[in-house]
Phi, psi and omega in degrees: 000124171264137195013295167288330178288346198252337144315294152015282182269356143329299197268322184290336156278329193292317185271335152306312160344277189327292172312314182299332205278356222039047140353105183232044211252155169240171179304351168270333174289315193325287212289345182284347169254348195272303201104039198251206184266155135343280190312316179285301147000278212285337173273316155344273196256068166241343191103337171300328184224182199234172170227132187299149225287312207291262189348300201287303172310321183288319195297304189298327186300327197256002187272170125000128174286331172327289208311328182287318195289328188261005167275328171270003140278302176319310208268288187244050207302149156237007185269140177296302194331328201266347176251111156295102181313298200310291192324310201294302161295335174282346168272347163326121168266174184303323175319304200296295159346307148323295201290343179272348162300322168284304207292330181283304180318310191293319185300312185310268206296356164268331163276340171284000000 
């Protein structure tokens, strides 16, 4: 997956949370407990800007622990309803896609 698609899907869960949990806390309390900036907090999560892996962790860290547990179900499911195949293949370069095309072929054809 590459860098920005893996931020991306960081900052998009992290803003689902936020919905599941009603959160109703604002970008101004957040940062204000993490100790972040505003501006940046607040560029974060619009999409304009990214937060370095360390930031982004201290920020999840500073959250509820609920809120940290549906960020890390979310994030590493183990249930299938919650992982999107599509997402999941499109961040695939081609080798990987490939080797999951055999792996798929190979199953296909043990069951038959």
């Amino acid at each position: 997956m590459n860098t920005v698609k893996k931020y991306q899907k960081h900052r998009e869960i992290f803003n689902w949370v936020r919905e599941q949990e009603n959160f109703k806390h604002t970008n101004n309390q957040i940062s204000d407990w993490c100790d972040f900036d505003d501006s940046k907090f607040s560029r974060f999560f619009t999409g304009k800007r990214d937060l370095k892996a360390g930031d982004f962790f201290s920020l999840l860290e500073c959250m509820p622990e609920s809120f940290q547990q549906l960020y890390w179900s979310r994030y590493h499911p183990t249930n299938l309803e919650f992982i999107d195949l599509q997402r999941i293949v499109e961040d695939m370069d081609l080798a990987e896609l490939g080797r999951l095309l055999k792996i798929i072929g190979e199953e296909i054809s043990q069951r038959n």
